[in-house]
C-alpha positions as CSV (number, residue, x, y, z in Angstrom):
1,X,96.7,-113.9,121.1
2,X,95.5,-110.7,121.6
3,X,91.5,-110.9,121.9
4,X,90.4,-108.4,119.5
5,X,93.5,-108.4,117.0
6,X,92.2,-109.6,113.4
7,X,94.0,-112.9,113.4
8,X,95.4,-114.6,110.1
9,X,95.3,-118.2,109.5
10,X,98.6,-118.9,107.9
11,X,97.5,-122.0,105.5
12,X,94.8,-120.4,103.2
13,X,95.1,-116.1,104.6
14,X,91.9,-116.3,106.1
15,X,91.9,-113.3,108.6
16,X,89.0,-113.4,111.1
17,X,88.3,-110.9,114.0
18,X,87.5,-112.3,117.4
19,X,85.9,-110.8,120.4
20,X,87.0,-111.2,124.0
21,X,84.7,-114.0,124.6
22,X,85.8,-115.5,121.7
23,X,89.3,-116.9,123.3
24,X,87.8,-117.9,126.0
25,X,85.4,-120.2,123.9
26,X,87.5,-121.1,121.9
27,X,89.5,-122.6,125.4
28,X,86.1,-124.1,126.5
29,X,85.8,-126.5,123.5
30,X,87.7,-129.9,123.8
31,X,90.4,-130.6,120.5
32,X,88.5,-132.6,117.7
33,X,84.8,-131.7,118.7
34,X,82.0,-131.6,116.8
35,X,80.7,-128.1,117.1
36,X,77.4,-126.3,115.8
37,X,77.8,-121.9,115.9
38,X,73.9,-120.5,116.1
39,X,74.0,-117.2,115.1
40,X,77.4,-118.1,113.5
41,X,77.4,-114.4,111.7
42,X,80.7,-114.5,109.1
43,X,82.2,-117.4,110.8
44,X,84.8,-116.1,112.3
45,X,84.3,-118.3,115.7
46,X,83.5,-121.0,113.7
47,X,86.6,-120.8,111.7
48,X,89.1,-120.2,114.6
49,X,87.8,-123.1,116.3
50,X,88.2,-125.1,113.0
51,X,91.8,-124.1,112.8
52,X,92.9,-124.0,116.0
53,X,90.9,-127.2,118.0
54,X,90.2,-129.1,114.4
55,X,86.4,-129.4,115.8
56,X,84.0,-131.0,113.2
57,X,82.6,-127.2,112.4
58,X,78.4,-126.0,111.3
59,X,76.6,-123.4,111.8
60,X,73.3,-121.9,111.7
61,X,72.4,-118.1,110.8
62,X,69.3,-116.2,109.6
63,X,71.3,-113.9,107.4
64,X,72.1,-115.1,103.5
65,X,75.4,-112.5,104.1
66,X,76.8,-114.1,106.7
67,X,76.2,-117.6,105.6
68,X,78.4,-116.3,102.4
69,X,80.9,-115.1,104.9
70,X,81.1,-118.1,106.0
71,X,81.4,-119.6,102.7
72,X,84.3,-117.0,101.6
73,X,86.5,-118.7,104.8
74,X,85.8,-122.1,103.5
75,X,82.9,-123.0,105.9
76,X,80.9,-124.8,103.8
77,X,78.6,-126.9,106.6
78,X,76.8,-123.9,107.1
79,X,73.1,-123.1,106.6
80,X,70.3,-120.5,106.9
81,X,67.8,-120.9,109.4
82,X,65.7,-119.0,112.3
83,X,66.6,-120.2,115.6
84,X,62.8,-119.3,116.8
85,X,62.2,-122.3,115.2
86,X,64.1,-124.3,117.2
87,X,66.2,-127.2,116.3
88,X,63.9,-130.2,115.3
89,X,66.2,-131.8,112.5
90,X,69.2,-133.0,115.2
91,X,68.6,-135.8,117.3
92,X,69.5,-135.8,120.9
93,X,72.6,-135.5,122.0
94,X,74.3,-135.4,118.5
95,X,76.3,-132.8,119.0
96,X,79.2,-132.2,121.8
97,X,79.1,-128.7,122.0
98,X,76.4,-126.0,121.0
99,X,77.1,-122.7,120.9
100,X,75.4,-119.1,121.1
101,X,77.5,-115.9,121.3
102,X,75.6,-112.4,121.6
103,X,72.6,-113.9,120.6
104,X,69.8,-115.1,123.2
105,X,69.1,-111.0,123.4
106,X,67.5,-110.8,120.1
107,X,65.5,-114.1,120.2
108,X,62.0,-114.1,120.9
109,X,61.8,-117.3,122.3
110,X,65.5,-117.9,124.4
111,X,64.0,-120.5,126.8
112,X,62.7,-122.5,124.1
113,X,66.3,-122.8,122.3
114,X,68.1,-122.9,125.4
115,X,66.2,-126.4,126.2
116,X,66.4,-127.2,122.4
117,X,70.4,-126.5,122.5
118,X,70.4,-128.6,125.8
119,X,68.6,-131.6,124.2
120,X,71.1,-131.4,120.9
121,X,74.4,-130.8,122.6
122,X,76.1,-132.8,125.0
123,X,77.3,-129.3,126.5
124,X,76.2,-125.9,125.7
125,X,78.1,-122.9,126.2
126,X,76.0,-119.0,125.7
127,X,77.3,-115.6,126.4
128,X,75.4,-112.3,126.1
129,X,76.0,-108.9,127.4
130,X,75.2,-107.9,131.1
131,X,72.4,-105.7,131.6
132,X,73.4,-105.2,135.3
133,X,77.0,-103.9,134.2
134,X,77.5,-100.6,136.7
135,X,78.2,-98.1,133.8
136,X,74.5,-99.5,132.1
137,X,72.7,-99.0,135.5
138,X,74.7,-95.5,136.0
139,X,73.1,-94.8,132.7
140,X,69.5,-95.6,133.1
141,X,69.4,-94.3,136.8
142,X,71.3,-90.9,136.1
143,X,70.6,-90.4,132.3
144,X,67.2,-91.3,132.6
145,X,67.6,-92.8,129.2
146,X,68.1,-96.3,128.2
147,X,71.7,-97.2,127.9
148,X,74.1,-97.4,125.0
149,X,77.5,-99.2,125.6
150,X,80.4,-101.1,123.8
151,X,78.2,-104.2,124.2
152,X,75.0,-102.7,123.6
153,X,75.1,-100.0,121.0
154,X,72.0,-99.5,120.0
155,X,69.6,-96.3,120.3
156,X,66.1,-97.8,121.4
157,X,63.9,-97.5,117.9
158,X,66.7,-99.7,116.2
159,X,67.9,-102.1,118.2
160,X,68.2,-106.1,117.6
161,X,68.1,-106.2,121.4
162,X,64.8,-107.4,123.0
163,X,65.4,-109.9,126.0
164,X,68.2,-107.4,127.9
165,X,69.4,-110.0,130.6
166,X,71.3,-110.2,133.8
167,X,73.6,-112.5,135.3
168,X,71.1,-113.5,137.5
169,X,68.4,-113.6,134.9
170,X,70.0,-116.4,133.2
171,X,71.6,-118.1,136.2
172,X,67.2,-118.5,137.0
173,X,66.2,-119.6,133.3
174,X,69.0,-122.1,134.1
175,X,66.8,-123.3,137.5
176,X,63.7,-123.1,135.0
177,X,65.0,-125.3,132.5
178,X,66.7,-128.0,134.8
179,X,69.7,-127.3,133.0
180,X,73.0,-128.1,135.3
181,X,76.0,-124.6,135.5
182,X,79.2,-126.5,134.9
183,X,81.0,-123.0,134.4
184,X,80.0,-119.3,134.7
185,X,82.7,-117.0,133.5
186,X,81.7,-113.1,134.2
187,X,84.0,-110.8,132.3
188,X,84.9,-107.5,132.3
189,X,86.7,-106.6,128.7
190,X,89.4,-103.7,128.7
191,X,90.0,-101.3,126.6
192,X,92.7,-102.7,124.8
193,X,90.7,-105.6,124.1
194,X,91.8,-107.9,126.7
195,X,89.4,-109.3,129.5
196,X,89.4,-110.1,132.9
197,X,87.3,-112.3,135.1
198,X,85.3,-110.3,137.5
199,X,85.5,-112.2,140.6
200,X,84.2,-109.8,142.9
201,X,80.2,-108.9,142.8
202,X,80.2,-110.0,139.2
203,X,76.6,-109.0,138.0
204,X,77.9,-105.3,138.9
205,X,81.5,-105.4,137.3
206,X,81.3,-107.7,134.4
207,X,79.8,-106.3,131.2
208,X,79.4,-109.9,129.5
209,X,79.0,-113.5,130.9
210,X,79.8,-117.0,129.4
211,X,78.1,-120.0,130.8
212,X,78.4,-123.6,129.9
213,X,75.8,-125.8,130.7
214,X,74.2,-129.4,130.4
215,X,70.8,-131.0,130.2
């Protein structure tokens, strides 16, 4: 499986496009799982892991689009919400994994869900972008603009973007919110799509991180 190859699901056609960190999610999350997507977008996460680990699949999104992407690739446990809000109608622990991909950036409130997905999921696993990537720090300190990469494509007066975070960062709101690292993946993603862990200084040479954790 190549990671960003549109990938078709041979039993109803549905093609869905996943991103690097997408495979290695999708390798996180134990076969038959019951699985909740926040910022689910069109599903297509949610869908691979429906196919391909059978997990009991929902999802959450703010936008009515992507729920109806999600509905078009028969996703039908899926509904609109804003995850500022938190997650008040799941009880504890109801849910084995919780996921958020390339979202906690664009929340206004991340510790608050972070402790919220904590309390809901028996494991949670969140990846964002790294603000401390060398090419986004070669940027600011030699551009003297802010920077624009794969990850982060934004110009400044349009961007979804408002919590940029580190490695680090998140390794501290992790210390903050007595939440336990039971994995920390940095990755560096190639440009034909592939990834590699970045094992050496990591906050430096990985442009995106994936962390699973536990309350």
């Amino acid at each position: 499986m190549t990671a960003m190859e549109p990938i078709k699901f041979e039993e109803d056609g549905t093609v869905v496009n996943l991103a690097p960190e997408h495979k290695v999610i999708i390798d996180l999350v134990e076969e038959g799982s019951r699985v909740m997507d926040l910022g689910c977008g069109d599903g297509d996460l949610l869908k691979a892991l429906k196919v391909l680990k059978h997990v009991r699949a929902e999802g959450i999104d703010l936008s009515e689009e992507a729920i109806q992407g999600c509905v078009e690739k028969g996703l039908f446990n899926v509904h609109h919400g804003n995850l500022d809000e938190g997650l008040a109608d799941y009880p504890d622990k109801s849910v084995d994994y919780v996921i958020l991909t390339n979202t906690i950036q664009v929340l206004h409130h991340p510790m608050d869900l972070v402790k919220e997905m904590a309390r809901v999921g028996k494991k949670c696993i969140i990846s964002f972008p790294n603000f401390g990537f060398w090419r986004v720090r070669f940027q600011l300190a030699f551009g003297g603009r802010l920077p624009k990469s794969p990850r982060l494509p934004y110009e400044w007066y349009d961007t979804p973007n408002i919590r940029l975070v580190t490695i680090p960062d998140f390794e501290d709101l992790c210390r903050a919110a007595n939440l336990r690292i039971l994995r920390e993946i940095p990755m560096r993603t190639l440009s034909n799509g592939q990834y590699r862990v970045a094992k050496i200084l990591p906050n430096l040479f990985a442009d995106a991180a994936i962390f699973m954790v536990e309350g």
